[in-house]
C-alpha positions in Angstrom: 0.0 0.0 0.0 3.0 2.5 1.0 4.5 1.7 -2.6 1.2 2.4 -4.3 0.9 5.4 -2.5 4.5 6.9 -3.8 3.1 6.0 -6.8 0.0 7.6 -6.8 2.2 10.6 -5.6 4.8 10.1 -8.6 2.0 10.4 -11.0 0.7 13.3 -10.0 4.1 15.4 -10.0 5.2 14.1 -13.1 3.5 12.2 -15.8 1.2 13.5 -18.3 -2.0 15.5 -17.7 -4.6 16.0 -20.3 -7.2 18.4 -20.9 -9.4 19.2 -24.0 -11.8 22.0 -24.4 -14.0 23.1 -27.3 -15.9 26.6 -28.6 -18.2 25.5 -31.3 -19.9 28.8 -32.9 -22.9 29.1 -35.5 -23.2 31.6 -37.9 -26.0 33.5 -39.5 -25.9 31.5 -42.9 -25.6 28.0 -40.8 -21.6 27.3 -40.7 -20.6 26.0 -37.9 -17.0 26.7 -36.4 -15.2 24.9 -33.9 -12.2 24.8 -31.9 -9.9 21.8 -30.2 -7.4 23.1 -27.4 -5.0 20.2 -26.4 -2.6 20.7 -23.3 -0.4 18.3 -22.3 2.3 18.8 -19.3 3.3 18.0 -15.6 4.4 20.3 -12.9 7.4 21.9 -14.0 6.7 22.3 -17.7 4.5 22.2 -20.9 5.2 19.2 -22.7 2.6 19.8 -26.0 -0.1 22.6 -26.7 -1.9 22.9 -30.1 -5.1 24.1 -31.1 -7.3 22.8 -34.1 -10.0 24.5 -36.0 -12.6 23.5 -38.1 -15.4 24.9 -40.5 -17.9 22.7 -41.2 -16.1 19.6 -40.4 -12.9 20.7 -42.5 -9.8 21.5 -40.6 -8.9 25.1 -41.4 -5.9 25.7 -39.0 -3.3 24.1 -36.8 -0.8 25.5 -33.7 0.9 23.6 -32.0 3.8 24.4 -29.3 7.3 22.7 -31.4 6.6 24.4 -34.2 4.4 27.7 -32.5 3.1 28.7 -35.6 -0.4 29.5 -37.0 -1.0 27.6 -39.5 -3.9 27.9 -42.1 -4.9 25.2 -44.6 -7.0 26.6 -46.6 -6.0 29.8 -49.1 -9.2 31.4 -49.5 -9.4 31.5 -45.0 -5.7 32.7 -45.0 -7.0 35.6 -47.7 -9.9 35.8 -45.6 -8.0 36.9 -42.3 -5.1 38.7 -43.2 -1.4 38.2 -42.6 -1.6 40.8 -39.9 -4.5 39.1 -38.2 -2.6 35.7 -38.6 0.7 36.9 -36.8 -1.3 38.2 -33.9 -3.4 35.2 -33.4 0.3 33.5 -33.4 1.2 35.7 -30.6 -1.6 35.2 -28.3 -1.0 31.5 -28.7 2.4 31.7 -27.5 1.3 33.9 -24.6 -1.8 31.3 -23.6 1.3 28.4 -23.8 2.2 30.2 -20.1 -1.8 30.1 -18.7 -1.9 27.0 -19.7 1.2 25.9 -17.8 0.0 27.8 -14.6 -3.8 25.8 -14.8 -2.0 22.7 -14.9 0.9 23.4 -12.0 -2.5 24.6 -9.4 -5.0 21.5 -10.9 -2.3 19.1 -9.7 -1.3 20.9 -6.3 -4.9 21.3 -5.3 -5.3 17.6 -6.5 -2.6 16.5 -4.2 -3.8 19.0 -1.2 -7.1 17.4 -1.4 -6.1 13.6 -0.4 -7.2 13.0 2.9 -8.4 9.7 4.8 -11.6 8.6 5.9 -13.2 9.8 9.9 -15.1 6.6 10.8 -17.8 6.4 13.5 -19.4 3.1 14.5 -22.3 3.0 16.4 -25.3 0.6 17.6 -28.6 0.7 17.5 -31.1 -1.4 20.3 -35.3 -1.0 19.4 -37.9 -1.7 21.9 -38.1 -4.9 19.9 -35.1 -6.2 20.4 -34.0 -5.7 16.7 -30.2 -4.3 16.4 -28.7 -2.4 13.6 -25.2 -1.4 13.1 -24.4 2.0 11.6 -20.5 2.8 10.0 -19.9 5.9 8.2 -17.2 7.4 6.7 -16.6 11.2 6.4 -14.2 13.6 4.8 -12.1 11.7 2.6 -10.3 11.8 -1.3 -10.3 10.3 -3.3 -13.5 9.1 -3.8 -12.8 5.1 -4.2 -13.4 3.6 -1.1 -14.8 0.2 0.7 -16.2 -0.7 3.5 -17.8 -3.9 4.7 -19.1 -5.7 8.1 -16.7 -9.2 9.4 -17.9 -11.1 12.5 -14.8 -12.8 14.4 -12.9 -12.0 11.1 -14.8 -13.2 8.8 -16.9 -12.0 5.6 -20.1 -12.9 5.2 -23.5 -11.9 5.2 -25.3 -11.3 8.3 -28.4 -9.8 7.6 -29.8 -6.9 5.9 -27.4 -4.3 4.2 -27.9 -1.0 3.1 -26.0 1.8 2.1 -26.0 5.8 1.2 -24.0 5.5 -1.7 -20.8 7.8 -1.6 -21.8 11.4 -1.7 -20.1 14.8 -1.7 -19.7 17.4 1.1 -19.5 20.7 0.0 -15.5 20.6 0.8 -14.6 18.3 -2.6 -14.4 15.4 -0.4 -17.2 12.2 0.0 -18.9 10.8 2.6 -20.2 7.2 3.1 -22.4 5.6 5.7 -23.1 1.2 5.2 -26.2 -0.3 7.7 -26.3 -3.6 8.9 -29.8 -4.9 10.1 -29.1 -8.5 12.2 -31.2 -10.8 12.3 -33.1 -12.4 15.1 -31.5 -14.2 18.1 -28.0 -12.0 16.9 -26.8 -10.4 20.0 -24.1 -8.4 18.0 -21.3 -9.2 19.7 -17.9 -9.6 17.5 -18.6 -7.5 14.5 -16.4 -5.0 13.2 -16.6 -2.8 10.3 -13.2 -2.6 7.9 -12.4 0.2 5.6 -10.2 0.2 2.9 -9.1 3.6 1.1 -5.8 4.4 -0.9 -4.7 7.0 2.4 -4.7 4.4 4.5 -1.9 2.4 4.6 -4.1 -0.8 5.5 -7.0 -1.8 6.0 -8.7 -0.1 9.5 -10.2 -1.9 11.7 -13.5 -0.3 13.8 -15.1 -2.7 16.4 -19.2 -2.4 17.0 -19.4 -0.7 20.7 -21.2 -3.5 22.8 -24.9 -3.5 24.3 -25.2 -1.2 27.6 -25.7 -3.8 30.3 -29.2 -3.0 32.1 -29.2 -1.7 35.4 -31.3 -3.8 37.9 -34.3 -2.2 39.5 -32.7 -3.5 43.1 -29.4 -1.2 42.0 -31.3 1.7 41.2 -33.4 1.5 44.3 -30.4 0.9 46.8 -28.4 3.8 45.1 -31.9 6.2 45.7 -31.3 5.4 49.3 -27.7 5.6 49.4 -28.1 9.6 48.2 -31.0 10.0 50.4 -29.4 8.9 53.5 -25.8 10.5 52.8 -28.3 14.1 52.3 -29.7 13.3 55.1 -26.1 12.8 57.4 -24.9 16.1 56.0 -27.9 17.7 57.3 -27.4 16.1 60.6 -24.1 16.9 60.9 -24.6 20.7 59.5 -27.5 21.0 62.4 -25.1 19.4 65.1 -22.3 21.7 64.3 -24.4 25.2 64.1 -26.3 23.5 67.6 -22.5 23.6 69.2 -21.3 26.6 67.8 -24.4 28.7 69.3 -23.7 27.4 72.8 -20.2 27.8 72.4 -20.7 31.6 71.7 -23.4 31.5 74.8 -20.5 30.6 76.9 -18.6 33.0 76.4 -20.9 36.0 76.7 -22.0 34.6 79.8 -17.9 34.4 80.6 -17.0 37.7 79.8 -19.9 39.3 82.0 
């Protein structure tokens, strides 16, 4: 897992990332125009950057970053523009080679700021009826592939009925995941665990179910009533006693000093 990680890491920093974009323009008499930008780079540089247009499905012009030049194939578009037209278009081309560069470096660095591994809360549920379900979610992590899934004494099987939210997106970039476990009857829940598996951990983690409160006897409840009751009760005793003494203490001695 630590090797796929560097990796992961590795890839991001330095081999290829691609993007395409398109503009696609209609005119009055029903021609329609498109454009093809192609950038192709890693951190530290611009590997490849052309641009392709077409008019009505036939490629008009070319750029392209070796060469940096604006090429037109067709004489009556080349007539059409204008050498001066041309050469600035070549110009600005050069100049987007630089934006381009900068979009790529910040998609990568916010790529890699964004990996972060799961939060994972475990919980039990007990109903009236004596039917448990076992909750597991997962919070704030990226990427988005992750797995989760219920063992009993370490092992994978099915042990009732499953459910799950589906991974979603918070409104930070990162995904959120929650898997139920309904048991069935006579299942007292004890021994389950819920395992997740995501690329920023470096194995699998291991969450056990928290076990059933125990139930407090009746008998426990009452004697610890009493126990509070009576300990009130001596305070109040002893508080009385002590003001009793202290008042014919302070009786003495006025009597005394007369």
């Amino acid at each position: 897992m630590k090797s796929q990680k560097s990796m992961r890491e590795s890839f991001s920093s330095w081999l290829y990332i691609m993007g395409v974009f398109a503009v696609r323009e209609t005119e009055a008499a029903h021609h329609s125009h498109e454009m093809f930008f192609t950038a192709v780079g890693t951190t530290k540089s611009l590997l490849d950057f052309t641009l392709v247009s077409f008019l009505d499905d036939v490629e008009i012009a070319f750029y392209n970053k070796k060469q940096q030049q604006f090429v037109i194939k067709e004489a009556w578009v080349s007539h059409a523009l204008g050498a001066d037209f041309i050469e600035d278009m070549q110009q600005k081309l050069k100049f987007n080679e630089i934006d381009y560069l900068w979009a790529l470096q910040n998609w990568v660095k916010d790529d890699k700021r964004g990996e972060m591994p799961p939060e994972v809360t475990v919980s039990r549920y007990d109903d009236p009826d004596g039917n448990i379900t076992l909750s597991c979610t997962a919070r704030g992590f990226y990427p988005r592939s992750i797995l989760l899934h219920w063992e009993k004494d370490e092992q994978l099987d099915v042990w009732g009925q499953e459910s799950s939210s589906g991974i979603l997106p918070n409104t930070d970039a990162t995904f959120y995941l929650q898997i139920t476990l309904k048991l069935q009857s006579r299942d007292t829940g004890t021994g389950y665990t819920c395992v997740v598996k995501h690329n920023e951990l470096e194995t699998p983690a291991v969450y056990p179910v928290p076990v059933k409160p125990t139930k407090v006897g009746l008998w426990y409840v009452a004697l610890s009533i009493v126990a509070v009751i009576t300990l009130l009760l001596s305070c109040a005793l002893a508080f009385l006693i002590w003001k009793k003494r202290k008042r014919d203490f302070l009786a003495f001695l006025s009597q005394k000093s007369q």
